[in-house]
Structures are given as structure tokens and as C-alpha cells.
N, C-alpha and C positions, 0 to 999 in steps of 0.2 A: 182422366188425363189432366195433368196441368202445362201450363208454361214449359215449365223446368223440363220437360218429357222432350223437348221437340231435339230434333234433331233434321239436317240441312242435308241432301243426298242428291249427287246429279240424275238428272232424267235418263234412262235408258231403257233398253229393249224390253226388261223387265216392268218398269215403272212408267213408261207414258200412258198408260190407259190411266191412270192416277190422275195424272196431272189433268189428261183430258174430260174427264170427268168432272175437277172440283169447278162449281160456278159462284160467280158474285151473284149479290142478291139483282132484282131485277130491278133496282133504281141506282146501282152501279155499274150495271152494264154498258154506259155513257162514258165511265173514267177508264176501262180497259181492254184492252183488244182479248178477243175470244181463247184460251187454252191452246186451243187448237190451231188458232192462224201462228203462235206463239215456235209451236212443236211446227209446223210446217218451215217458219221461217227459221230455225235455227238447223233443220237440216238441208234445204236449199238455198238460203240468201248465201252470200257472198262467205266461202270460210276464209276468209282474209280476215273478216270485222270477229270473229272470236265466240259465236255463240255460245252460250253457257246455261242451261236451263237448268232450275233447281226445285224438287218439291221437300217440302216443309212437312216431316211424322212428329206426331205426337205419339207415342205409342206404336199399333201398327198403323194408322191411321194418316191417310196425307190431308192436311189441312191448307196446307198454302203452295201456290206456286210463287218462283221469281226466276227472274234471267236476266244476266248481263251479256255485254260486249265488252272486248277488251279495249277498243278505242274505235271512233266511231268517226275516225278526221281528225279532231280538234285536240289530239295526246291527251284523252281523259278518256275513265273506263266509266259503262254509264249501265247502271239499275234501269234495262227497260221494260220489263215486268215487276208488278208485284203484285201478288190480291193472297187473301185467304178466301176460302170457300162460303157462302154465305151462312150453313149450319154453323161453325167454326166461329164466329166472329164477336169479337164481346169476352174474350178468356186470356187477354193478354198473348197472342198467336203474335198478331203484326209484328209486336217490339221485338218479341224474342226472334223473330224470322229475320227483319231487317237488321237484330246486333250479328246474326250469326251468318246472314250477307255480308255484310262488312266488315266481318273480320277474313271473311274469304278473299275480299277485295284488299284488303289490305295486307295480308300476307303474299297475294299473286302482285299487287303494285304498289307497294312499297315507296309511300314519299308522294302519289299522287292523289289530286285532290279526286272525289269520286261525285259523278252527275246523273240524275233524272232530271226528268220532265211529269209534270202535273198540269190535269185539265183543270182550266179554270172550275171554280164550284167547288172542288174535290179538298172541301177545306177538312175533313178527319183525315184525310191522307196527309195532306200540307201540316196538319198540326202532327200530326206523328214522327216526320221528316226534321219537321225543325227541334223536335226534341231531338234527335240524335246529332246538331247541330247542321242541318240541312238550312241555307241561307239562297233568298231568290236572288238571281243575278242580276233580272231585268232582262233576260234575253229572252226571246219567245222563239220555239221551234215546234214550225207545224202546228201551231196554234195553241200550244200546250209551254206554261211556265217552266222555268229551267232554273233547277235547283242544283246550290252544291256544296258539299260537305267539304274543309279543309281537308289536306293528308296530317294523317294523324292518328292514335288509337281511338277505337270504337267508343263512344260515351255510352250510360246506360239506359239512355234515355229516360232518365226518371224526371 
């Protein structure tokens, strides 16, 4: 399986064992909340805020989860998941999962700028981010930096 292979699919009835399944390695389990708090909260939290879970095939194979919200308060949609599974990691998965988030986001909002937050430390994350032109704002949320990308087309992060 390469890069090229992946492909971007909402979570459902079919495919949550998938998602609940893939884990970070066990010295990133600090930068993200569990699969499984992820899939809980996007079918109980509030469906006003937009949840949106997505895993990440290569092949048949799920490698990554992510999930947004369409607006979180603040008229920005925000990446608040993202991990690939820790076998997975080291194959070019991230970039190609985070270009093909954001073309999701950018085809569902159109013109608006798109935001995460990153745990301090989480500098492979931060550097990943900013290649897609993810820029810190300076604002902190819940302890965690807040990043964010202009609106605009997907760069390719190289």
C-alpha cells in the first residue's frame, strides 16, 4: 500500500469498529483523545455543532482517523481529530489524509478559513500542519494551541 492508495470515508454502522480499533503509538496517546471518546461524542454531543468522523483506507485497510465540526461558536469549521494508527505511521498517511480533509472542508465551506488545536509538545503534528499552511494564532483553547489555515485551495504540503 502507498500514499496514493488512501481514500477518505465517513464513519458508519459498517465501519466504526475500524476507527475504534486504530491506536496512536503509546507516547502519543498525550496529543489525542481516544477513538472511541471520538465515536461517542459525535453521536451524542450536541448535533447542532456538525459532527463529522472520517477513517482514512489505504487499500482495504483503515489507517487513519479524523473528524471535524462544522462550526464550533466562533464561524470556523475545526479538524478536531486527527491521528493515523501507530503500525501505519512513517508512509506518508498523515499528509495525504489531512490534503484529502481539507478538500472535504473546503468543498462543504467554501471561502472559510479552517481551525485545529495542538497540544503543546505535539511539534510532528505542528510541523505537518504548517506545511499545509496551518499558522498559530496565539489563542489557546483548553490548553491546547490553535492553529489555522486561510480559506483557500488545499496546498500539497510538500
Amino acid at each position: 500500500m502507498t500514499p496514493d492508495d488512501l481514500r477518505l470515508v465517513p464513519v458508519d454502522r459498517e465501519t466504526w469498529r475500524d476507527a475504534y480499533a486504530l491506536r496512536p503509538g503509546p507516547e502519543q496517546e498525550r496529543f489525542v483523545a481516544p477513538n472511541a471518546y471520538s465515536l461517542l461524542e459525535a453521536v451524542y454531543a450536541d448535533p447542532a455543532v456538525g459532527y463529522a468522523p472520517f477513517l482514512a483506507y489505504a487499500g482495504g485497510t483503515a489507517v487513519g482517523f479524523t473528524m471535524h465540526v462544522a462550526d464550533r461558536g466562533d464561524g470556523h469549521p475545526w479538524i478536531l481529530r486527527f491521528m493515523i494508527g501507530a503500525e501505519h505511521q512513517g508512509r506518508g498517511y498523515g499528509a495525504r489524509m489531512l490534503r484529502a480533509h481539507l478538500a472535504v472542508l473546503d468543498a462543504a465551506f467554501p471561502g472559510r478559513p479552517v481551525r485545529l488545536s495542538v497540544v503543546p509538545g505535539n511539534d510532528v503534528a505542528a510541523r505537518l500542519y504548517r506545511r499545509f499552511g496551518f499558522v498559530d494564532t496565539g489563542q489557546v483553547d483548553a490548553g491546547e494551541l490553535v492553529f489555522e489555515r486561510p480559506a483557500g485551495p488545499v496546498g500539497n504540503g510538500a
